[in-house]
N, C-alpha and C positions, 0 to 999 in steps of 0.2 A: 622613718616610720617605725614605730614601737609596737611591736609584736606580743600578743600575750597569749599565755596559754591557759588553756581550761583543764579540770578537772574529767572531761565528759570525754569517753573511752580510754580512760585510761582504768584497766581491770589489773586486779590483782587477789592475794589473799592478806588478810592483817594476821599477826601474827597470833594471836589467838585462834584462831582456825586451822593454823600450822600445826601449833600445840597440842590442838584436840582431836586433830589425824597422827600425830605422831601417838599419844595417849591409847587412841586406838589399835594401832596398829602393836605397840607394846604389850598391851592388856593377850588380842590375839595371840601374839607370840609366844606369851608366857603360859597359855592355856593350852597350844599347839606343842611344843619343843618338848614335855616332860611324855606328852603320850607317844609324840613318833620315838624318846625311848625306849620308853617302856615296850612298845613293839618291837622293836628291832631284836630287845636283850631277849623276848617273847620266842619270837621267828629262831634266832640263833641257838636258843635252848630246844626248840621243835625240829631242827634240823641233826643238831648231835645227838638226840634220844635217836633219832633215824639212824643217824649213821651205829648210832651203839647196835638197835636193834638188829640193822642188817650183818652186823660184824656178828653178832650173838647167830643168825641162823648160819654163818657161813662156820663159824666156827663146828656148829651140831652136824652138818653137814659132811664138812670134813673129817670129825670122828669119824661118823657111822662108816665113811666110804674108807678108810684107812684101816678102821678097826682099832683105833687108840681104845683105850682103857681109863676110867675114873682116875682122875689126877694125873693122867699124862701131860707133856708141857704141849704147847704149841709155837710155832717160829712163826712171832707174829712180822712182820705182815707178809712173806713167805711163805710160808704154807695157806696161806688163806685168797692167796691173790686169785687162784682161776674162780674164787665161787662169790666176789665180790667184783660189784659194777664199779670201773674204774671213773675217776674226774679225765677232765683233759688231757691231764699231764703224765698218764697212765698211772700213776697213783692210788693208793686208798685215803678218799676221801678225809680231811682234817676235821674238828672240830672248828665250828665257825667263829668262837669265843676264843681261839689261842690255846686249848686245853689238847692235852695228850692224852690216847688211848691205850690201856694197860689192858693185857688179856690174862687171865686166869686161867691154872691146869682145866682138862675139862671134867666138868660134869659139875664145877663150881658155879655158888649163885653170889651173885652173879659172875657171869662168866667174859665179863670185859666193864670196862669202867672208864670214867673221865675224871681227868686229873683235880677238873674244877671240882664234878661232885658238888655238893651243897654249900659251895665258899661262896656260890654266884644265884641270883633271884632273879628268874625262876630256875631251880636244881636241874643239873645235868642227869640225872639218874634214870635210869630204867626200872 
């Protein structure tokens, strides 16, 4: 006995409707991938201005309570540890971009900096 098969349930997709979800989901991607950097490099720039700005009070801070004098150095990050909130690692705080923090004698403007600075969009600067 010869058995034949039908066409009827047999589902699937032709490959043009493959094409045109792949198409999609590409076009998505490409619209998606440049703003989550742009955010990120966003976020990471808003966070080292933070970190600058808190190092800048602790540094004022530490004068006034020492009594340094215009252009005195400071032992960074030693002398500045009790009056800045430490990360987990008891540490001060990194730059979230990879950049290092330079402090200036005091009463300099600015009076600490990032290495990136304006090498990076949007600028590390205070």
């Amino acid at each position: 006995m010869k058995t034949t098969r039908t066409k009827v349930g047999l589902g699937g997709f032709t490959l043009v409707e493959i094409m045109i979800v792949v198409a999609i989901i590409g076009l998505l991607a490409a619209i998606a991938i440049p703003n989550f950097v742009k955010a990120r490099s966003t976020s990471q720039a808003n966070a080292c201005i933070n970190n600058l700005r808190q190092i800048d009070g602790a540094i004022q801070e530490f004068a006034i309570e020492t009594g340094k004098k215009v252009g005195d150095s400071i032992n960074y990050p030693g002398d500045l540890l009790p009056y800045l909130k430490l990360n987990a690692g008891q540490q001060v705080p990194p730059c979230p971009a990879g950049g290092t923090y330079n402090v200036n004698p005091v009463a300099s403007t600015p009076s600490v900096i990032c290495s990136l600075g304006s090498t990076v969009t949007p600028a590390h600067i205070w």
